[in-house]
N, C-alpha and C positions, 0 to 999 in steps of 0.2 A: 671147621667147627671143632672144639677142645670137646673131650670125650665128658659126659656129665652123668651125673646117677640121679636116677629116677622117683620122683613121688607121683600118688596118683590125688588128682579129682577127680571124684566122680568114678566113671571108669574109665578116666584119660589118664595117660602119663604123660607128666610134664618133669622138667627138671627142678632140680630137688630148690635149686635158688633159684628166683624169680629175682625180675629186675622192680623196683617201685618208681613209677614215672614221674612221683611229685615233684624233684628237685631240678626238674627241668622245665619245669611251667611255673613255677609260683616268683612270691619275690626273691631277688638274687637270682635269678634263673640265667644261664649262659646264652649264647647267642645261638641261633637257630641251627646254626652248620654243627655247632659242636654238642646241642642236645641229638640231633640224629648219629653225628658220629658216637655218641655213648651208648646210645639205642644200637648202633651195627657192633659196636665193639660187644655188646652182652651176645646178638646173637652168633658174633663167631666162637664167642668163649662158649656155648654149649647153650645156652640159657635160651628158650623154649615159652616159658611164663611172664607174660607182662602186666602187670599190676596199674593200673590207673584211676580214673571218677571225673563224671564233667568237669566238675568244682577245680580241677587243678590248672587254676588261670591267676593271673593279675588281682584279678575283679570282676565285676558283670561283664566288662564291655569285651572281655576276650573269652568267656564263657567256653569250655570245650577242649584248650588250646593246647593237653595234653593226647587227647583223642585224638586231635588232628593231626599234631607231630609223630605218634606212632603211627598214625596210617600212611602218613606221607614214608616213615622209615622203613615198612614196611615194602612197600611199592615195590613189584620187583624181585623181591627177595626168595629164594627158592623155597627155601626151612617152612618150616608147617610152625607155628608161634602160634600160642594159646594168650588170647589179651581177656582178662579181666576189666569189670568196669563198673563205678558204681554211680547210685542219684541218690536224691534225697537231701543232699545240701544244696544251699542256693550261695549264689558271691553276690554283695551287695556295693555300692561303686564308693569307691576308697580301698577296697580289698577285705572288707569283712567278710562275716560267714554267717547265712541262714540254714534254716531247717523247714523241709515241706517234706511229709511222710503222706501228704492225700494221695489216695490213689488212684486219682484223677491227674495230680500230678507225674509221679511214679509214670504211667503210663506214656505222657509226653514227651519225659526225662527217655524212656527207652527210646522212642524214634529220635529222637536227637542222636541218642549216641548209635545206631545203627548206620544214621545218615554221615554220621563225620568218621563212624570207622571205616565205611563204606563196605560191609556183613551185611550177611541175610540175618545171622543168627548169633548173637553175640553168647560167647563160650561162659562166660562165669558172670552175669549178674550180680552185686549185692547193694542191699540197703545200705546206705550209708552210716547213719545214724539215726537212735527210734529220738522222734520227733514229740515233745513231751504234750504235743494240743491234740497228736492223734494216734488212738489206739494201737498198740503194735498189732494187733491182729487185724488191723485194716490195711496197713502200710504193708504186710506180709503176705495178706491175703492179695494184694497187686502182686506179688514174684506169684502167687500160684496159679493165678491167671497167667501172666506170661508163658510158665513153663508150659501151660495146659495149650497156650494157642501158638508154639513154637517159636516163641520172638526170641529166646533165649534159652541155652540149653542146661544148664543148671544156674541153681540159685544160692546167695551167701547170705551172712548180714554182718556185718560188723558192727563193732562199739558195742556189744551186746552181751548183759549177765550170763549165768548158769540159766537162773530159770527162764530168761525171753529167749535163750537158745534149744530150749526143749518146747516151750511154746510153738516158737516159729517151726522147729519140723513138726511138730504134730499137724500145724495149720499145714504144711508143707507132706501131709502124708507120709512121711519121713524123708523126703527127696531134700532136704537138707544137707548141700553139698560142701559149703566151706562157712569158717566164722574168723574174718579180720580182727582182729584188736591186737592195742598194741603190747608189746611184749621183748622185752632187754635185760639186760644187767641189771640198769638202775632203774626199772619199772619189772617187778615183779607178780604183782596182785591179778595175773589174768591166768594164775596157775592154776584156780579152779576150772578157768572156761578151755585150758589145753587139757588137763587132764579127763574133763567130761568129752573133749573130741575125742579122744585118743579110745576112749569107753565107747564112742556111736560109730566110729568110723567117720569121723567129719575131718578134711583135709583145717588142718589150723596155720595160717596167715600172719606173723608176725610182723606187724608194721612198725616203724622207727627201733627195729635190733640193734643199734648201735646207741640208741636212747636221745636219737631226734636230731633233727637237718642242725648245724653249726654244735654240737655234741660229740660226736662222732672221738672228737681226740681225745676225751674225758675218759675210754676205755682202758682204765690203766689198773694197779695190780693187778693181780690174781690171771688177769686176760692177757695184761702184756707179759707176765712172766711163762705163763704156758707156751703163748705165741713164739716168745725167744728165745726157748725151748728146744722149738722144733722149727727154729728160720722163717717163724712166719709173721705176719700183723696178728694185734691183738683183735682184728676185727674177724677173720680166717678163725682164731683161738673161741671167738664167741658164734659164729656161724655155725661152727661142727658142735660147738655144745649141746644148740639149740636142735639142731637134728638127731642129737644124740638121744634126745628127751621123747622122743618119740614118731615112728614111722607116720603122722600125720603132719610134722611138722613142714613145713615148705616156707620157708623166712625170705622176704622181699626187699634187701635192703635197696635204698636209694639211690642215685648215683646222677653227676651232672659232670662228671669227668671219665674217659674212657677208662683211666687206669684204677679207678676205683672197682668197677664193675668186675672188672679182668681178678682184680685182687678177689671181692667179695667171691665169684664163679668158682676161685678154686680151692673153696673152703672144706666140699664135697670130698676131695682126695686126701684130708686131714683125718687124720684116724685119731681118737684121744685115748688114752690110757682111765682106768677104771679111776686113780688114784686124782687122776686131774680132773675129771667129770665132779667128782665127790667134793674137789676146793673148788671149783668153778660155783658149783653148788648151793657151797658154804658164804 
């Protein structure tokens, strides 16, 4: 296991990068041998946190089928791995995407994914996405029942403003443990929701860092000039930014190839200089 530096949720420590499981379930997804082998290759690189949501399938009729590739990669494996996981979107058959915030649903959505990770107690719950036909404080008030009846040991939400992220912990008593949204280079606008974590102590989750599945190459100035700098990818150049920004951040890029994850893992051991934070920045 490659040695890795520490963030915490909650009061866990997980590794500072997390793997994001979507690029191994959705469409373009690889074949089944080689989404587990990118699953084993994060957890030898040091990587502790796995990032997933039902939703990450084909469509309806494979429902889950990220859940169930980690559990199955999991099997066996010594390492203690913190898997995240969220509800609240629905796949509709063609491969769309709905939204169900009842929490009525929510509640069903949790034994679903208990049963396909095969947990008593799944580590980091979050909402998916607030659901515009129902109330966020009903869709939030389902994670405060979980918490309260142990299905789940902390709670997140993602896609979610400044204010529904002070909402949701107040509903949350403040047990408000993590807030996903997305957050890159060329997606900036979630600075207000990292900088209000960074103020509660809420671990902050940047999903698509590298500014989204077939993007990834688009990282060029400024990230690749840093990177080749210091011998590394421009994507290594924007991982350590992103951590740079603050001891809440724990960024989950994607990955459906071993050698990306291996790359992404060892972004931690990058140290940036004051003057290259500041043009990263810029």
């Amino acid at each position: 296991m490659g040695f890795m530096q520490k963030r915490r949720i909650g009061e866990v420590e997980v590794s500072a990068i997390g793997l994001g499981g979507m690029p191994v379930s959705i469409q373009g997804r690889p074949d089944r041998a080689q989404g587990i082998e990118t699953i084993h290759a994060a957890l030898d690189a040091g990587v502790t946190f796995i990032d997933t949501a039902d939703a990450y399938s084909l469509d309806d009729s494979d429902f889950g089928h990220n859940e169930e590739l980690i559990a199955e990669a999991l099997r066996g494996r010594p390492e203690e791995v913190f898997v995240a996981t969220k509800g609240g979107h629905t796949r509709l058959p063609g491969g769309g995407w709905g939204l169900d915030g009842r929490p009525e649903y929510l509640r069903k959505a949790v034994d679903g994914s208990l049963r396909r990770l095969g947990v008593e107690q799944i580590f980091l719950y979050q909402f998916h996405r607030p659901d515009p036909k129902v109330p966020i404080a009903e869709s939030v008030g389902a994670l405060k029942e979980l918490l309260d009846n142990g299905k789940i040991r902390y709670a997140g939400v993602s896609n979610f403003n400044p204010d529904e992220i002070v909402l949701a912990n107040d509903i949350l008593d403040g047990r408000l443990a993590a807030v996903q949204n997305q957050f890159s280079p060329s997606f900036r606008s979630s600075e207000p929701e990292l900088e209000l974590c960074a103020k509660l102590g809420i671990a902050f989750l940047p999903w698509s860092p590298f500014g989204g599945i077939g993007k990834a190459g688009s990282l060029s100035g400024p990230f690749k000039e840093v990177g080749d700098a210091h011998g590394v990818s421009a994507h290594q150049a924007c991982l350590a930014w992103m951590l740079a920004k603050s001891e809440v951040v724990v960024p989950i890029p994607g990955a459906s190839r071993p050698a990306s994850i291996r790359d992404s893992a060892a972004a931690t051991h990058l140290e940036l200089t004051k003057e290259e934070l500041a043009r990263l920045d810029g």
